[in-house]
VEXBA-197572 format. One record per residue (C-alpha): residue in one letter; x, y, z. Coordinates in pm, whole numbers, plus 50000, padded with zeros to 5 digits. Each point is the difference from the previous one (the first is absolute). Layout:
N
AXYZ/...
This chain:
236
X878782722243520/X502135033250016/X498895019949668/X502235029549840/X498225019849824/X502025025049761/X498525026449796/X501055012849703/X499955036249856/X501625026449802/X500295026450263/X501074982550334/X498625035650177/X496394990949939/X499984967950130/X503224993250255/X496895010950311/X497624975249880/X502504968449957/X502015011850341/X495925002050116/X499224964449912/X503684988450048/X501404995349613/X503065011549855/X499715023949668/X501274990849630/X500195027449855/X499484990749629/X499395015749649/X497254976849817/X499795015949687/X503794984749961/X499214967849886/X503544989550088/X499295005150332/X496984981950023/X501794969349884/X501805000550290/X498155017350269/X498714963450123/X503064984550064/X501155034950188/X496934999450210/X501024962150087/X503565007150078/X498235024650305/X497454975650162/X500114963349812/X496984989849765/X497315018949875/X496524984250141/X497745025949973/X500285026749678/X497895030249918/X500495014949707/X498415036750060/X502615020149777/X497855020349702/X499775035849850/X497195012749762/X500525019049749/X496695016149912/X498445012349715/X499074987449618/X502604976149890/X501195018749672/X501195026750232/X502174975550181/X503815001549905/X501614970149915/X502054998650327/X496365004050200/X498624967749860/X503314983650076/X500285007450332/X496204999550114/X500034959949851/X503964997050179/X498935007350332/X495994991750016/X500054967249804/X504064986649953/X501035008850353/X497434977150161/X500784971549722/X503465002250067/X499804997650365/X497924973049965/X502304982349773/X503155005550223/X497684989950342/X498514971949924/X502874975349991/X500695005750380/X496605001550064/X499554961249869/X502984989750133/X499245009250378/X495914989449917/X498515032850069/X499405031749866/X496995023949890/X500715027349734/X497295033449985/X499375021449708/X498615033650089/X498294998249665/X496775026149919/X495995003049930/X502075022349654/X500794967049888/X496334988350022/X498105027349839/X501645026549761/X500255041750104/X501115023749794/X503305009450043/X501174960650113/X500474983649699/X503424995450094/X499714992950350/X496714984549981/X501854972449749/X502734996650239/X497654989650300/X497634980449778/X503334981949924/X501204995250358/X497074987150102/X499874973549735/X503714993450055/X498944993950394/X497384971249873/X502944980249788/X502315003050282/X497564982550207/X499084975649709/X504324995949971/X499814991850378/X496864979950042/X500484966750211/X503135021450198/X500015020650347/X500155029449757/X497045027850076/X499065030349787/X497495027450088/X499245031949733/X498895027550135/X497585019349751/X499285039450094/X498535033549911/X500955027950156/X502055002750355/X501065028050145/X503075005449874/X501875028349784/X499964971849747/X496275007549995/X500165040250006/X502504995249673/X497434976449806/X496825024150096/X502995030249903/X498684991049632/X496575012949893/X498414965949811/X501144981150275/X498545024750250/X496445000249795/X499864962650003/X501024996750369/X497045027050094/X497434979549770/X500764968750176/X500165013350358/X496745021549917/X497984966249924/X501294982650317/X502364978349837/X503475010650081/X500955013750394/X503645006850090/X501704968650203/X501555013050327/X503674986849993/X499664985250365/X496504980949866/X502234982049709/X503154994050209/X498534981350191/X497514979649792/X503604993449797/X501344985450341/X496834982250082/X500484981249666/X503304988450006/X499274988150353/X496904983849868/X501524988949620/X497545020149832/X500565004449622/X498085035449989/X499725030950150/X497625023449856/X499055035050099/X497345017949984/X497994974750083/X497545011549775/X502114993849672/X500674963250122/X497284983849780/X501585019349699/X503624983850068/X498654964750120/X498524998649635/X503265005049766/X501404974450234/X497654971449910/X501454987749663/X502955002150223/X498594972150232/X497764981649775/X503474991249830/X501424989250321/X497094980650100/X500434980249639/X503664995050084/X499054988350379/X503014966750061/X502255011849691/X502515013850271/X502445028849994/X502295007849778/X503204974950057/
């Protein structure tokens, strides 16, 4: 099967080497436009036919206690870490039933697991995601439809350098790393365990693997539910 893989980003610079790299095109996209995420699914299709395999990695932070937070923050941390994904979903997964395959992948976080101050907002965004991930899959249950959520701390990112940029979060990242229970994820390490997943239709990715116990336990009301719903079938 011949796979095109496109890529899509604000500033076609930062990523036109990797996708020329890995033999993609670029989109070259503003998300926080929620006009153009409406149609940004049917653009990629016009490029390279149906959409089989979506990751939904777009996401800022915006860091710090939430009544600092403007208006236009909250708006546009929830618009791009929480609606983008939703609406991506929403526009792929018609194509995706119709041809009888397709897996969809969240790049969710550990934030939405355990609270840090300073994450409210993005924290509740993730937390969301996640939980949005697990309906989808309920939605799709019965179908050749796959999900997998990836749930993680810190990477080595700037992402990361902005969120320890504010002193609470800073503290509680040094008070969790001090007692061994948060290490920085190398970005090779999860790219590939994301791969590995969707080649193995694994729901979850989890890094570090220390915090995995701590993330595998908000998700069992999750699948006690689905267990008790086990034959009821997706939704039609």
């Amino acid at each position: 099967m011949v796979r095109v893989v496109r890529v899509v980003t604000r500033n076609a610079e930062a990523l036109d080497a990797v996708a020329t790299r890995i033999g993609g095109t670029t989109i070259v996209a503003d998300l926080s436009d929620a006009a153009t995420r409406r149609s940004l699914v049917a653009r990629t299709e016009a490029t390279g036919g149906p959409v089989d395999l979506l990751v939904n990695n777009a996401g800022i932070d915006r860091v710090g206690a939430i009544d600092r937070m403007t208006a236009d923050d909250l708006e546009m941390l929830v618009g791009l870490n929480l609606l983008t994904a939703m609406e991506f979903t929403r526009q792929a997964l018609p194509g995706m039933l119709e041809h009888g395959r397709g897996h969809i992948v969240n790049l969710s976080s550990l934030a939405g697991v355990a609270s840090l101050p300073g994450l409210a907002a993005y924290g509740a965004s993730k937390a969301a995601l996640t939980h949005s991930t697990a309906g989808v899959r309920a939605d799709t249950r019965g179908t050749a439809i796959r999900t997998t959520v990836v749930e993680i701390a810190f990477v080595q990112t700037t992402m990361r350098d902005e969120i320890l940029g504010c002193a609470p979060s800073r503290r509680a990242y040094r008070r969790l790393a001090r007692v061994g229970a948060l290490v920085d994820t190398p970005m090779d390490r999860l790219v590939d365990a994301i791969v590995d997943a969707v080649a193995r239709d694994r729901r979850h990715v989890r890094y570090p693997g220390r915090a995995r116990a701590l993330a595998a336990t908000t998700e069992l009301p999750r699948r006690f539910v689905e267990l008790l719903l086990s034959g009821v079938g997706a939704t039609p």
